[in-house]
N, C-alpha and C positions, 0 to 999 in steps of 0.2 A: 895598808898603804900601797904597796905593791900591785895587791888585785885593784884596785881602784886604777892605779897607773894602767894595770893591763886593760883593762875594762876603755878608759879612755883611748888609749892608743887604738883599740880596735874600733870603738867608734868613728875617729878621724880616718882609718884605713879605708873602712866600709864607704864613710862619707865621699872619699877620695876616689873611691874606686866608683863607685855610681858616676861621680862627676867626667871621668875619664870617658866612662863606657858613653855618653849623654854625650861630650865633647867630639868623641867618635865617629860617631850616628851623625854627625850634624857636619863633618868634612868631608865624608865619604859620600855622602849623598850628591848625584851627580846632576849636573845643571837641566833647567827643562829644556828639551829639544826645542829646537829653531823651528817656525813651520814656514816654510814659502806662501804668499798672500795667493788666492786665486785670480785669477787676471781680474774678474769684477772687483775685487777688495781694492786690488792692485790701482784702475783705475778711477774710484770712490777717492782713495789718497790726491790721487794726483789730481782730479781734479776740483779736492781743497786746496789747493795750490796752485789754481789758477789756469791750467793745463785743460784743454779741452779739444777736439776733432779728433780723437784717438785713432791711427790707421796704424799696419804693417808693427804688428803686436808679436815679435818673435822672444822665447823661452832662450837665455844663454848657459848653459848650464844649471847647475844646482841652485846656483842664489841672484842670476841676471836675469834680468829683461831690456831688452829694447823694445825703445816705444815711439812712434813718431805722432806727433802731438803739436798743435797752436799753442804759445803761451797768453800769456794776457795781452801783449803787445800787437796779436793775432802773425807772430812771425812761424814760419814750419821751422818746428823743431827733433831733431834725432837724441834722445834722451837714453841714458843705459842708467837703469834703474835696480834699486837693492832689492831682490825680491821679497824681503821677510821685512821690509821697516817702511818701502816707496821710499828713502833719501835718492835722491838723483844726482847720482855718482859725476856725473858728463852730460852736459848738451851742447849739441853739436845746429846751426844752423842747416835746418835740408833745404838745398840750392834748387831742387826741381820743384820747386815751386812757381 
């Protein structure tokens, strides 16, 4: 009776012990990197959305752009854009028009 208990217990250990190691592997794993869109991806996005005469296309850092851009309205617009998704954070009417 005994060795069967031991027998048991060691099986639930082992079972226990894989599911930890397998739970492990599966936290630690670290998220996929972010990639910034290339200005063409970038404005492919934007103009699904309507967004079209693309000029004065500056990089802000690591994950911005500004873009100056027509909406559908045909108004000029100064847009600061996510660089890794095109959500458009801000737009801003550009008055020299």
């Amino acid at each position: 009776m005994d060795t069967l208990r031991l027998a048991a217990v060691a099986v639930v250990a082992a079972t226990l012990g894989f599911g930890v190691e397998a739970l492990a592997q599966q936290t630690t794993t670290s998220p996929p990197a972010t990639v910034t869109l290339d200005i063409p991806q970038l404005l492919e996005r934007l103009s699904r959305e309507g967004y079209r005469d693309f000029s004065d296309i500056e990089r802000k850092g690591d994950k911005l752009y500004t873009v100056g851009a027509r909406d559908a309205q045909n108004r000029k617009m100064e847009l600061t854009v996510d660089g890794r998704t095109a959500e458009v954070l801000a737009r801003e009417a550009d008055d020299d028009d």
